[in-house]
C-alpha positions, 0 to 999 in steps of 0.5 A, a space after each residue: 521711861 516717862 516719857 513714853 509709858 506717860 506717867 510723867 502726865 499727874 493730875 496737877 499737868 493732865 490738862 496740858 497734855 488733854 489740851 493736846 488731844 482736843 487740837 492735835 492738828 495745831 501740832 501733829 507731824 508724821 514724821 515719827 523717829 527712829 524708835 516708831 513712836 511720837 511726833 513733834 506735838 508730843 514732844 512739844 507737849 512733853 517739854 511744857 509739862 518739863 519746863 512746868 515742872 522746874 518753874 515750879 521746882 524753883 519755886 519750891 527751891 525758894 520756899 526752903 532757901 527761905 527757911 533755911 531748909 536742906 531739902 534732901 530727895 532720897 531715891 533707891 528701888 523698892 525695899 532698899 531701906 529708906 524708911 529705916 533709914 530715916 527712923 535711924 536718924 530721927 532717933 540718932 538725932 533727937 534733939 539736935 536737928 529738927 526733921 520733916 519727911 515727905 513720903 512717896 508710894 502708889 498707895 498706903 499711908 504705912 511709911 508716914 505712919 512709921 515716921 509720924 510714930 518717931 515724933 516727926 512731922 510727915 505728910 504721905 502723897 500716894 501717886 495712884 499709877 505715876 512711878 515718881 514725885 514731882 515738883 507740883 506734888 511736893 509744893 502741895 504737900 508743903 501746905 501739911 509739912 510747916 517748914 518754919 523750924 525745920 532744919 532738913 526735909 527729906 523726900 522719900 521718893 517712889 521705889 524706882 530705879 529710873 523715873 526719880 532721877 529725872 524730875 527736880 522736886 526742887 530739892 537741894 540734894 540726892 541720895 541713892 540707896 543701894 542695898 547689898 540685896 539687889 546687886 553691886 551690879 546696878 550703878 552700872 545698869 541703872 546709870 541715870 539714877 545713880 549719876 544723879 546721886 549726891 551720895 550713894 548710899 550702900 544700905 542693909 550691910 548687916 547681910 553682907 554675911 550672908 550675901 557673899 556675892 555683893 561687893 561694896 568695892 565693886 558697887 564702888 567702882 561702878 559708881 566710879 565708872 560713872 565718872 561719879 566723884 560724889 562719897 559712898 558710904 556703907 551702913 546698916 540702919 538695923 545695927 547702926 554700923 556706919 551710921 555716923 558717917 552718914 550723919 556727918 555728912 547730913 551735919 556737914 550739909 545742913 550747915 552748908 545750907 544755912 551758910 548758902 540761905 543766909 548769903 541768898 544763894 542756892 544749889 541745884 541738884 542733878 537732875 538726869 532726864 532719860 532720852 525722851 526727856 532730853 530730847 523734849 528739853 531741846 538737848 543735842 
């Protein structure tokens, strides 16, 4: 998880955590907890870097909610099909809503470029070792996606089935893919992603021929099991099958949205921190 592997520490907070090697007697205890790692310093420390995060998540929150922009993070393992997804409703909405794309990876600019090649503005943040974006990364990116005459920016999030879901980027909503390649099993695996999710997605079903072994019920009543109430919605980007559904539902939003910025209102997403993290955040 973040917080034990430190890949929650990007270059926009490093100094809080490099403040806590330069005085680790201001914080130090030796009492460490069950698992044998830690100590109150890096928990304290660990809660600043969190609690900067959403200050400058709902900073970031306010920048959309004053240009009337659904700000969508979108979260799956690598490969699940995300970017396809997001050519898919570029094309299918051509001329009805106006869409920016922020994209996350370790390295390349290949997805930006994909996106860019739909007409669409795109800005690609390349995380070197972190396996998730963050809400200082994102404010960045800000200043090469233009929000004014945007009407939904997506944030195509690292491929990782774990750190996303913990972290608010300040967006509105998530959306969790799930292609029939990976298992209907993962809801119940990865359960801090997928109760994070908003939507989930069950993607790539032009395989479901071939994949005998996926079960959309199945993957269905995982979510379910989660005590997740949020729609399921199956499509194949590649074929268009089920894509309507998904832009009803991106419709239904963006409306949503503008109603809830034009009153001076927002929403927060879910947001699931792992157990380090809400034991940093000071929950029971």
């Amino acid at each position: 998880m973040c917080n034990t592997c430190g890949c929650n520490v990007t270059d926009a907070n490093r100094h809080l955590l490099d403040e806590h090697a330069d005085h680790p007697h201001h914080h130090h205890d030796h009492h460490h907890g069950e698992a044998g790692h830690g100590s109150t310093g890096t928990v304290a420390v660990l809660k600043r870097l969190l609690d900067a995060n959403d200050r400058e998540a709902a900073h970031n929150r306010e920048h959309f909610d004053g240009h009337g922009v659904l700000a969508i993070n979108l979260m799956s393992s690598p490969g699940s099909g995300k970017t396809r997804l997001l050519e898919a409703t570029i094309e299918a909405l051509a001329g009805e809503l106006r869409i920016g794309v922020i994209e996350g990876d370790l390295e390349t600019e290949n997805d930006a470029a994909r996106i860019r090649a739909k007409g669409v503005p795109a800005h690609q943040i390349t995380t070197g070792t972190a396996c998730h974006l963050d809400a200082h990364m994102i404010h960045d990116a800000l200043h090469h996606v233009p929000l004014r005459g945007l009407d939904v920016l997506f944030i195509e999030n690292v491929g990782n089935l774990v750190c996303p879901a913990s972290f608010d980027l300040g967006q509105h909503r998530n959306v969790t893919l799930l292609s029939v390649t990976e298992g209907d099993d993962k809801p119940a695996k990865y359960p801090v992603m997928f109760r994070a999710a908003d939507l989930m997605l069950v993607t790539k079903t032009d395989l479901l021929a071939v994949i005998e072994e996926f079960s959309v019920e199945r993957a269905t009543r995982a979510y379910r099991a989660l005590a997740q109430e949020g729609p399921v919605l199956a499509l194949s980007a590649k074929t268009g099958t089920g894509l309507e559904a998904w832009l009803a539902w991106l419709r239904w939003e963006v409306a949503a949205q503008k109603a809830r910025a034009a009153a001076g209102e927002t929403i927060r997403p879910k947001v699931q921190p792992d157990g380090g993290a809400l034991h940093a955040r000071g929950a029971a």
